[in-house]
C-alpha positions in Angstrom: -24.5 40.9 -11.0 -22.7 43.7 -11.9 -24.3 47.3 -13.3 -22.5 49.5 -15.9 -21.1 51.9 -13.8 -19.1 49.4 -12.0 -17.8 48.2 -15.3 -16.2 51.2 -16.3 -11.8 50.4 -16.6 -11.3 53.7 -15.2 -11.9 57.5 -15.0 -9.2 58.6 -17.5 -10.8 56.7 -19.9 -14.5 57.9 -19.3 -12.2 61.8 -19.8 -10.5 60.6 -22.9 -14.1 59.0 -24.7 -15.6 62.5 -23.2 -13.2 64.1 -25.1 -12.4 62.6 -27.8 -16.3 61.5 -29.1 -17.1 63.7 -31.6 -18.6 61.9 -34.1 -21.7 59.7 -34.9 -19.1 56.5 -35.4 -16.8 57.5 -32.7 -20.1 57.4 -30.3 -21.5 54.1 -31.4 -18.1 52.2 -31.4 -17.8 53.6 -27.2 -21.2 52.8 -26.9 -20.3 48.8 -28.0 -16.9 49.3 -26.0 -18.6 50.4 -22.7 -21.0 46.9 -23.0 -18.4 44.7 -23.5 -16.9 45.1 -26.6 -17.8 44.5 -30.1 -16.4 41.3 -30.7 -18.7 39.8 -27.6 -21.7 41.5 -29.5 -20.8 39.6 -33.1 -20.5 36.3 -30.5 -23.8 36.2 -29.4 -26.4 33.9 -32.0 -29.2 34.7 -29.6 -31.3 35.9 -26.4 -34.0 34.6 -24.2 -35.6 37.5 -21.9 -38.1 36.7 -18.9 -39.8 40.2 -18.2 -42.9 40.9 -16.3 -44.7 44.1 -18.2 -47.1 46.4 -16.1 -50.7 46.9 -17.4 -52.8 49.1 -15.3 -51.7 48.2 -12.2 -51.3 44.3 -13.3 -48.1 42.4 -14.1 -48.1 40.2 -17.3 -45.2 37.9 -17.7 -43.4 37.5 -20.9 -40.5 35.3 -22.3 -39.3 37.0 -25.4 -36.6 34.6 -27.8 -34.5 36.1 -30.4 -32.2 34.6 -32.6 -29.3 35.5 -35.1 -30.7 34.4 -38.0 -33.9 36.3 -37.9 -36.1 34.1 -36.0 -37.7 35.3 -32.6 -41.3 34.8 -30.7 -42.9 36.5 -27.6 -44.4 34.6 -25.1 -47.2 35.9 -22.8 -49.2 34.4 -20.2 -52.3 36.2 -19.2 -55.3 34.7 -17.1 -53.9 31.3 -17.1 -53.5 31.0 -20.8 -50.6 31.2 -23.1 -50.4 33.3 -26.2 -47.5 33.7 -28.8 -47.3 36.8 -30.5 -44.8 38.1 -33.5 -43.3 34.8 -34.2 -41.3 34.6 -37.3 -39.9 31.0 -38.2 -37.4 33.1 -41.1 -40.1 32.9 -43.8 -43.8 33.5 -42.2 -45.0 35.5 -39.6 -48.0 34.9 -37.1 -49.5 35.3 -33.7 -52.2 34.0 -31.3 -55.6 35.9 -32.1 -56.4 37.0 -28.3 -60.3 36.4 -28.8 -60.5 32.8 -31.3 -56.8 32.0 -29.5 -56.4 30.5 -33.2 -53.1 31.2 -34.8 -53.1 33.8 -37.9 -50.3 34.7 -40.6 -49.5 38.2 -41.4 -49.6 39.4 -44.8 -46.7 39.6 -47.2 -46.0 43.5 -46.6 -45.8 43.0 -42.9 -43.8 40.2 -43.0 -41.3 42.0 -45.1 -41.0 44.8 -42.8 -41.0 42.6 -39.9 -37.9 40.4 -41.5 -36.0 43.7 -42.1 -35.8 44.7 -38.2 -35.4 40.8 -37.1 -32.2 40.8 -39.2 -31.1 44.2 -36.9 -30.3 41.4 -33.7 -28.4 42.2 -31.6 -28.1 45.6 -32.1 -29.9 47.5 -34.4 -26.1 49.6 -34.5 -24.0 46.5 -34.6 -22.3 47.0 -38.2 -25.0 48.7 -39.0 -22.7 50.4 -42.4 -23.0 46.5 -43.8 -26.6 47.1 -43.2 -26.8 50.1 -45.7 -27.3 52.0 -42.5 -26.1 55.3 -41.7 -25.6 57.5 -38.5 -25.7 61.1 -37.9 -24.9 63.1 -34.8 -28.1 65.8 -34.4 -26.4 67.8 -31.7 -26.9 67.0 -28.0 -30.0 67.3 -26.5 -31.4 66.6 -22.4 -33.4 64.1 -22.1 -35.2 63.7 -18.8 -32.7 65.9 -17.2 -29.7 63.9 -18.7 -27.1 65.5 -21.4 -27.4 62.9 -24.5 -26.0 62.5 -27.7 -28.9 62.7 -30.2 -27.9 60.1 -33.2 -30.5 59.8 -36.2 -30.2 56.4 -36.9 -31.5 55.6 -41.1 -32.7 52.4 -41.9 -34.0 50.7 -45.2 -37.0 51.7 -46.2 -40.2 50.3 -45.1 -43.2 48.9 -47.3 -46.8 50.7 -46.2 -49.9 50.1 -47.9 -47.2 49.3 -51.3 -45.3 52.4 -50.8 -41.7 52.4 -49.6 -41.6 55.2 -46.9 -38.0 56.1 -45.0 -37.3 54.3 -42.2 -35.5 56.8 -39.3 -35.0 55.9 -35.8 -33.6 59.3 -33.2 -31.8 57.6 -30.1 -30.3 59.3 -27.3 -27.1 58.7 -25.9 -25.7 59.1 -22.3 -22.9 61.7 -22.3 -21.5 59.7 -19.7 -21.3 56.2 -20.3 -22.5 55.9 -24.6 -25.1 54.1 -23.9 -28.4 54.5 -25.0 -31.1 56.4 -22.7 -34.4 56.1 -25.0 -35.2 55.5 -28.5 -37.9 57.5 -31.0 -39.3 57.0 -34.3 -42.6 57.6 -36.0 -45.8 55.0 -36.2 -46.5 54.6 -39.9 -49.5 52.8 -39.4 -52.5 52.0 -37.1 -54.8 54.1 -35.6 -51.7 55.4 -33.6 -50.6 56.5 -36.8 -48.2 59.6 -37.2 -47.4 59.8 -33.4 -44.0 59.3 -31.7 -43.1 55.9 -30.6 -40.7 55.8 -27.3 -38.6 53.9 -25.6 -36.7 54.1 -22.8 -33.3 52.4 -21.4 -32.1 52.1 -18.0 -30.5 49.8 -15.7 -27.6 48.3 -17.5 -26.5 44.9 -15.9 -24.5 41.9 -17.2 -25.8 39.4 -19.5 -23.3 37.3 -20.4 -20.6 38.9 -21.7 -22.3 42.5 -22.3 -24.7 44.7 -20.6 -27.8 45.1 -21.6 -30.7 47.5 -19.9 -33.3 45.3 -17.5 -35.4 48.1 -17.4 -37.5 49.7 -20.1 -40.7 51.5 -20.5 -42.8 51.9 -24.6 -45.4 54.3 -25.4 -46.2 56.9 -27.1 -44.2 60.2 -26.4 -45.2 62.7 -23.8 -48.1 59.9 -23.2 -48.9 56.5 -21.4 -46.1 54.1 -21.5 -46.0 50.4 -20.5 -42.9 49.2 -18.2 -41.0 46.7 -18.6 -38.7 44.6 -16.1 -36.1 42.2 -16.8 -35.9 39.2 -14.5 -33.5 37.5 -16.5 -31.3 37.9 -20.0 -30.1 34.5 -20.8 -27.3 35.2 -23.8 -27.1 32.1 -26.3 -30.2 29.9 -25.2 -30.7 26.3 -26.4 -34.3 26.4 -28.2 -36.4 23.8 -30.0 -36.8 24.9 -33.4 -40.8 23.8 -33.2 -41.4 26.8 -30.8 -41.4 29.0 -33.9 -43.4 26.9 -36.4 -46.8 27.9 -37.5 -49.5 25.5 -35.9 -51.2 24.0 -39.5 -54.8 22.9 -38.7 -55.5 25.7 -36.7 -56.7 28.1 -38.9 -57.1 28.6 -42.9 -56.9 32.2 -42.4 -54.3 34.7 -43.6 -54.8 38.5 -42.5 -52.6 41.1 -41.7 -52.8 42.1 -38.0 -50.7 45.4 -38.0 
């Protein structure tokens, strides 16, 4: 399997992007030209990821599916059992309580916001101007000892507690190859409310016809992260549309889990 440094055509063109990437645009179309090109990006209708994620010490495998037209469900096995979590069928979300292990529907607001970032696959930067999107270049910044692009990526707006609230992602671009080194934005809600989400990108292999990173580690900023391994990236899976439907019967109750 080939990584992204073996990918690149050659070192005159790695100069002339150097060069020539001045722009928030200019950087996200080199990013989608470095993994394969954006017309393999608008090919791909969806994703199945096996991962193992580390917990203390312990690996926990997980098989996340995500689909083109919004729909997507993680998979986790832990102590012999296995639990869905943020499945979305297109209309209702839900997940596997981890104590009943009875399946529970989000409320309304949730589900909106959720549907809003399940209709970013791919790439949350893939024609992200049809989006009503925008970009901004911030300047470049290190980040863990790397030179990066820092692009301030705007969203739609959220919904929290009936309140629409900006939605702004910062990501961090390699100076080198355009692709993205970690990703930031702000926790709206919970009790890790008002901290920094983070999460980081390395590794970038083939899947399929792009690369994608198969390494990756979430937390919270300047604190205790979770990381994640990819064992495999399988581009445009065949999936039984039952996987994402809400088990009736199993529960009559509807609460927001956020």
């Amino acid at each position: 399997m080939k990584r992204l440094k073996l990918m690149m055509l050659s070192v005159a063109f790695v100069l002339t992007a150097s060069i020539t990437a001045q722009t928030a645009e200019e950087i996200v179309a080199n990013y989608f030209e470095n993994t394969g090109g954006i017309d393999a990006w608008r090919a791909i209708e969806g994703m199945k990821m096996s991962a193992k994620v580390n917990q203390g010490g312990m690996e926990i495998p997980i098989e996340i599916i995500q689909l083109k037209d919004g729909r997507q469900m993680t998979r986790i096995t832990f102590q012999g059992k296995t639990m869905k979590q943020g499945v979305f069928d297109g209309e209702t979300l839900w997940s596997t309580n981890f104590m009943t292990q009875k399946a529970e529907k989000s409320d309304a607001e949730a589900t909106a916001n959720f549907k809003l970032e399940a209709g970013d696959f791919p790439d949350a930067f893939l024609d992200y101007k049809d989006k009503g999107y925008t970009v901004e270049l911030m300047g470049k910044e290190d980040f863990a000892g790397t030179e990066t692009f820092k692009i301030k990526l705007t969203k739609q707006p959220v919904t929290i507690d009936g309140k629409q609230e900006e939605n702004v992602y910062f990501y961090y671009f390699d100076t080198e190859n355009y692709v993205p080194l970690a990703m930031q934005n702000e926790i709206k809600q919970g009790q890790a409310k008002g901290m920094i989400q983070e999460i980081t990108f390395s590794d970038y292999q083939e899947a399929g016809d792009i690369y994608m990173p198969y390494t990756m580690t979430q937390g919270i900023k300047d604190g205790q992260s979770q990381p994640i391994s990819m064992d495999t990236i399988e581009v445009n899976p065949k999936v039984d549309d039952k996987e994402f439907k809400f088990p009736e019967g199993e529960t009559t109750e509807t609460e927001n889990k956020n």
